[in-house]
C-alpha positions, 0 to 999 in steps of 0.5 A: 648869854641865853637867859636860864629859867628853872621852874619848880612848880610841882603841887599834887593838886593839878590846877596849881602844876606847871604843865606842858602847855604852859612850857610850850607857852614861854618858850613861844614867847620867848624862844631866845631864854631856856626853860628848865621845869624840873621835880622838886628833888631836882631844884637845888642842882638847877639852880647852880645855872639859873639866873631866873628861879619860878618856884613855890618854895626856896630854902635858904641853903640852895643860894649859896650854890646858885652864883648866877641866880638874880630873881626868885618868882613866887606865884603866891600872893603873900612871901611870908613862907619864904625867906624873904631876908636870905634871898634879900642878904644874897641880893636876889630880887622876889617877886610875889603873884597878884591879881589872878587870886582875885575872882576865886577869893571874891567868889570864896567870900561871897559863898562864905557871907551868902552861906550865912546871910541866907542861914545855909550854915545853919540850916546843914547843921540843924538838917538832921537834928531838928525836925524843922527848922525854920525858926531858928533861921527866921531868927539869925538870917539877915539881908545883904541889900543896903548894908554895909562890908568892910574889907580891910587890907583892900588892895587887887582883891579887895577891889575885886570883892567891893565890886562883886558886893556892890552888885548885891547892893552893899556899900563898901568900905575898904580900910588900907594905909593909904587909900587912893586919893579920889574915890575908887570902885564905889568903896568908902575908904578909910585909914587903920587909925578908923578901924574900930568906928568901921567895925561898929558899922558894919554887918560883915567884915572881910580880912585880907591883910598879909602877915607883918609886924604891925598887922600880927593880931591886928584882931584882938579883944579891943577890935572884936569888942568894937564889932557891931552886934550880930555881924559876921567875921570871914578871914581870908587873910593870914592866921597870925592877923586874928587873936583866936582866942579873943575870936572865940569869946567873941562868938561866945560872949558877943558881939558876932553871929558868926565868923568863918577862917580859911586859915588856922593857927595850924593846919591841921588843927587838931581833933580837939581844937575850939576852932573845929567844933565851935557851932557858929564857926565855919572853917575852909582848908586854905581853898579860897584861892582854888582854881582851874585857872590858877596856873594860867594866871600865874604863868601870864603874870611872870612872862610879863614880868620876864620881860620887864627883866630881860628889858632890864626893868623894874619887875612888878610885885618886888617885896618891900625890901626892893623898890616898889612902883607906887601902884602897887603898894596897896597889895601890902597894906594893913 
């Protein structure tokens, strides 16, 4: 029986399409399987006959429907916007996306730890408020040569950013549930049960965990109030990691110089949300993972995978609920 892939990747943004290049692709490589890309109104009706599903988003109420259907592929890197239970409880195996999110989230961090390493934030919003000002960048800009980052939740982008930092001259301390045996990357790794002695330590710190149970507020008051004074807070994991209320007095009470999140408890926040007019808070709209090459990424990534499903092997990125190569383990730490 031919193998049946639907392929709803529909975005009205075009980095994040399934275009006609990216069809032609799969059916080169794979001219045995049928690739039916199709509109968003149109998945429910193509899955009745898929066996493979490649799609942003899937509601529960389309399974029941979908007798054949054995693998939903998410592009994204986290699964916490699907549901991960219904498709488990219909013994369907999801896969996420990693890898490819890499270089655009390194190049988003260092914008964001550059933009207030070298006072670039404050000095576009002081540029048409004070007639100079150079003081009040003397006093808050600082050198990122020979201090120390902490990534915590380091796993494929994580590594991505130590490497990047190293090249800028900081040391690296990566916090994950397990780190790798022998030392990796030039990262210093460390477990969560050391967060708040790492926190003390570090200049800036990065936050890429996913959202689960153990990780939700994973930054809270005691966490923040362990931060050494005058270091910077970027969050580019998930929102429900950071208590934003202990965030806020933590920019207002100390110890942060500042802190900049590329996900909100809402989006959008509100006109009058804290979050949108604190002035030493920098948010971006959930763009650190844009990219021209996003797409390509993603479609390389799951015609490997293809393979290893139509081999009959165990496909990579399966969520926890599936078995999990050992190597991979570290895209879920926190």
């Amino acid at each position: 029986m031919t193998a049946v892939v639907a392929i709803g990747l529909n975005s009205p943004y075009p980095f994040w399409q399934f275009d006609r290049h990216h069809a032609a692709k799969l059916r080169t490589e794979f001219p045995e399987v049928e690739f039916l890309p199709v509109e968003d109104d149109e998945i429910p009706r193509s899955l009745a006959h898929a066996d493979v599903y490649f799609g942003w988003r899937t509601d529960p109420s389309w399974l029941p429907d979908a007798p054949r259907l054995r693998w939903i592929a998410s592009p994204a890197a986290g699964v916490d916007h699907l549901p991960a239970g219904a498709i488990a409880t219909a013994g369907i195996t999801l896969t996420r996306g990693f890898g490819y999110h890499a270089r655009p989230m390194t190049e988003h961090a260092l914008g964001l730890l550059l933009g207030f390493s070298r006072g670039l934030f404050t000095s576009w919003h002081l540029q048409t408020r004070a007639g100079w000002w150079k003081d009040a960048i003397a006093e808050t800009f600082f050198d990122l040569h020979a201090e120390t980052l902490a990534v915590v939740g380091c796993g494929h982008v994580g590594v991505r950013l130590a490497e990047a930092a190293g090249g800028l001259g900081m040391r690296v301390i990566g916090v994950r549930r397990r780190p790798p045996s022998n030392p990796s990357h030039g990262i210093a790794w460390r477990r969560p049960n050391e967060l708040h002695e790492v926190l003390a330590e570090s200049r800036a710190v990065i936050n890429l965990l996913p959202a689960t149970e153990d990780t939700h507020h994973f930054f809270n008051g005691a966490a923040f109030a362990a931060f050494r004074p005058g270091s910077v807070f970027i969050n580019l994991g998930r929102a429900s990691t950071v208590d934003h209320t202990a965030l806020l007095a933590a920019l207002d009470e100390g110890p942060l110089l500042a802190a900049a999140l590329d996900v909100m408890p809402r989006k959008p926040p509100p006109d009058d949300d804290p979050l949108r007019h604190h002035p030493r808070l920098v948010l971006t709209p959930k763009s650190a993972v844009f990219s021209h090459s996003y797409m390509d990424g993603a479609v390389s990534f799951f015609a490997e995978n293809l393979r290893r499903y139509l081999a009959g092997h165990l496909l990579t990125g399966a969520v926890p609920q599936f078995p999990v190569p050992a190597h991979h383990e570290e895209s879920y730490v926190h």
